[in-house]
C-alpha positions, -999 to +999 in steps of 0.1 A: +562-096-097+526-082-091+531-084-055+562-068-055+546-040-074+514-038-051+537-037-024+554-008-038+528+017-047+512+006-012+540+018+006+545+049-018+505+054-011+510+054+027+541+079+031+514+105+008+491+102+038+519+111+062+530+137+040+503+157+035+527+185+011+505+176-020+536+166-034+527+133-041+500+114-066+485+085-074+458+071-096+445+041-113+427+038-146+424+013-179+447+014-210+439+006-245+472-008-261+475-005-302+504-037-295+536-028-317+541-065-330+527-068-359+529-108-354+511-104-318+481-080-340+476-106-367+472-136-335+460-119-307+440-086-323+446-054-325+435-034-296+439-049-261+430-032-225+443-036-192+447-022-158+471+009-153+484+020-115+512+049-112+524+069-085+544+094-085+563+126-064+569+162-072+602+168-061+612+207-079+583+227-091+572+212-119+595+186-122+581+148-110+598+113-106+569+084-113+564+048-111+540+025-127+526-006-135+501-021-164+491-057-181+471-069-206+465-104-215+450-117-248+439-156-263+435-169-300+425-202-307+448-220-332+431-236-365+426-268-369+444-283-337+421-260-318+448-253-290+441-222-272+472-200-268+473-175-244+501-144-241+504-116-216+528-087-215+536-060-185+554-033-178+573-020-149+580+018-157+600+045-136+601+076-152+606+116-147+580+142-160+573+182-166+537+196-158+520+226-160+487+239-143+463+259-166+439+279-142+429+261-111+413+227-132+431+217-160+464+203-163+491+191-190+522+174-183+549+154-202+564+124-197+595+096-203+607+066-185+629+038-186+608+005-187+615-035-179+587-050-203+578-091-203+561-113-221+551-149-215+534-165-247+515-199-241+508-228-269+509-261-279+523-272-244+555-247-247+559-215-228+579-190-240+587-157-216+612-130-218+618-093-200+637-067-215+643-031-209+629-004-230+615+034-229+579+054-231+575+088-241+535+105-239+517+138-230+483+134-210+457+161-192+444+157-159+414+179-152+409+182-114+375+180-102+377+190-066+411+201-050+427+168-048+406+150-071+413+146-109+400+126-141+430+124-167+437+112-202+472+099-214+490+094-248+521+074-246+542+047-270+567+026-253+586-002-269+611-031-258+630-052-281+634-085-270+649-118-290+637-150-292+655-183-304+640-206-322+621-236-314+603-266-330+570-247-325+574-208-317+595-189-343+627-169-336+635-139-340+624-100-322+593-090-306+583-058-302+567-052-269+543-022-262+530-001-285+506+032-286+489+037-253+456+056-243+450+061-209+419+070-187+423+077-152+413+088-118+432+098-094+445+120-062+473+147-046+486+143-013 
């Protein structure tokens, strides 16, 4: 899966180079995820960080189609047995968005996309793993420090609902996965 997406934005990176319409961007950053589940909080913690890509291509004035990617992975040491569990989550997102330039620096914008979100929970020699589609929805500000350059902060939640049988060790029943996202991020128009 993280091939496939590194192969993606790759490609999507190289047609901006050929391009050269400053219609498209792309940027890379960290995410601080407030998870949704409050079962994953209590085990895992409450805040968790990751990597964030996303690409993306102005295609009507301020309108713009988007893609991409983030993970974050988190461990918790079970009582007693002293097993180490381990879970990880990702999300695949495509999206659409509105922006709007104030002056020549700063810049707002508005987002949604549909999302395939997974999981894959590790402990007590089980693994349990899942993807299911879900949505985001966030605002952010980009402030753009030379022409094609810009810094940018992002507020987003996105949630997927996925459910889980039951087994002699994990318990059934739905996940949330997601949760509120902050974004900081640096990035370039081509």
């Amino acid at each position: 899966m993280k091939k496939t997406v590194f192969g993606i934005v790759l490609v999507m990176f190289f047609s901006m180079l050929l391009s050269g319409a400053e219609n498209f961007f792309i940027s890379a950053g960290a995410t601080a995820v407030y998870p949704a589940d409050q079962r994953f909080r209590d085990f895992y913690g409450s805040v968790k960080f990751g990597p964030e890509l996303k690409a993306g291509y102005n295609f009507f004035d301020n309108f713009y189609l988007w893609l991409g990617y983030s993970c974050f992975s988190a461990s918790y040491t079970v009582p007693i047995l002293l097993d180490e569990s381990k879970a990880s989550q990702h999300c695949l997102a495509l999206g659409a968005g509105w922006e709007t330039r104030r002056g020549r620096r700063l810049q707002s914008d508005f987002f949604a996309a549909l999302i395939l979100a997974g999981f894959k929970e590790q402990a007590l020699g089980e693994t349990v793993k899942s993807s299911v589609l879900g949505f985001e929805l966030g605002t952010g500000l980009r402030y753009f420090i030379k022409k094609k350059v810009f810094v940018g902060m992002a507020f987003s939640y996105s949630e997927a609902r996925a459910t889980l049988t039951e087994t002699e060790i994990s318990l059934g029943g739905r996940r949330l996965l997601g949760g509120l996202r902050l974004t900081a991020n640096m990035g370039m128009r081509f």
